[in-house]
C-alpha positions as CSV (number, residue, x, y, z in Angstrom):
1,X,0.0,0.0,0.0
2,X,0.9,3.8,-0.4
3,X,0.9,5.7,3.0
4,X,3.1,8.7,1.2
5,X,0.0,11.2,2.6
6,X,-0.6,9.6,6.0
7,X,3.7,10.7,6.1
8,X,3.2,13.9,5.0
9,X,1.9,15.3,8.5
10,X,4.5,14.1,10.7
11,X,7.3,15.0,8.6
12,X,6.1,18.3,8.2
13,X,5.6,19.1,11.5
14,X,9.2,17.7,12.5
15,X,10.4,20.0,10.1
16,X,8.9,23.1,11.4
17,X,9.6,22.4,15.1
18,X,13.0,21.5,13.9
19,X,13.3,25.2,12.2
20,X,11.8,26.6,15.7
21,X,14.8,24.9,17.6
22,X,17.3,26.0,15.2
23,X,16.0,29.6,15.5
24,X,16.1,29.3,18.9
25,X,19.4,27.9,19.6
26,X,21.0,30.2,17.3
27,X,18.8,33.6,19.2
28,X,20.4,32.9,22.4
29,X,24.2,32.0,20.9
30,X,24.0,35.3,18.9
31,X,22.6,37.3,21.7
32,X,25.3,39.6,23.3
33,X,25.4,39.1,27.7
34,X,24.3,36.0,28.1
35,X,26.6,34.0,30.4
36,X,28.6,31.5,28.1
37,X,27.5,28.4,30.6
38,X,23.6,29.5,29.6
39,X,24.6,29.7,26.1
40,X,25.7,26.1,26.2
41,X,22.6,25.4,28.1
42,X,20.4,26.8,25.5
43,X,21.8,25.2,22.9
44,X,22.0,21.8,23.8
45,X,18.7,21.8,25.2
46,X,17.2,22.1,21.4
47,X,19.7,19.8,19.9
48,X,18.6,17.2,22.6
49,X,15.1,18.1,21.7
50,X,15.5,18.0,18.0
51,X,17.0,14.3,18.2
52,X,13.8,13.4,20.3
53,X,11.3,14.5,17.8
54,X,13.4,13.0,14.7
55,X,13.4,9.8,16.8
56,X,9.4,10.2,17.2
57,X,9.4,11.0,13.7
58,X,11.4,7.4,12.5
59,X,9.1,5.5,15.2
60,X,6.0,7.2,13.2
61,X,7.1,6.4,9.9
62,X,7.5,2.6,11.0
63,X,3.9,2.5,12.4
64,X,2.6,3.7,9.3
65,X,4.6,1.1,7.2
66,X,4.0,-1.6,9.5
67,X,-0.3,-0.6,9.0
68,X,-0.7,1.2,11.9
69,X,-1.8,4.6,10.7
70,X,-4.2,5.0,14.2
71,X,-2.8,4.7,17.6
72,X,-6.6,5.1,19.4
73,X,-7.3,1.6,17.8
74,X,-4.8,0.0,20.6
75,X,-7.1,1.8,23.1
């Protein structure tokens, strides 16, 4: 079967909260007098973040091959 649309969704959403942890990773490293230890902290909070969701992301796309496009049907 084709589930190209039922990946669509996820992959865009990834995408865009990827783009808001980019942007915010590189607002607080550009920022001038922020504490270089909060720097660090702000930056790897969103790259920690970002591998989450692109792990979400993978596990999603294998439910969808595998023919489980809705996860209420296991409740």
């Amino acid at each position: 079967m084709n589930h190209g649309k039922k990946m669509i969704a996820p992959i865009v959403v990834t995408i865009l909260v990827l783009l808001y942890y980019i942007g915010m990773a590189a607002l607080f490293v550009l920022v001038d007098g922020i504490p270089l230890q909060m720097k660090a902290l702000m930056l790897v909070i969103p790259v920690l973040l970002g591998a989450v969701m692109v792990g979400v992301l993978v596990s999603r796309i294998k439910e969808i091959e595998g023919g489980e496009e809705d996860d209420l049907s296991k409740y």
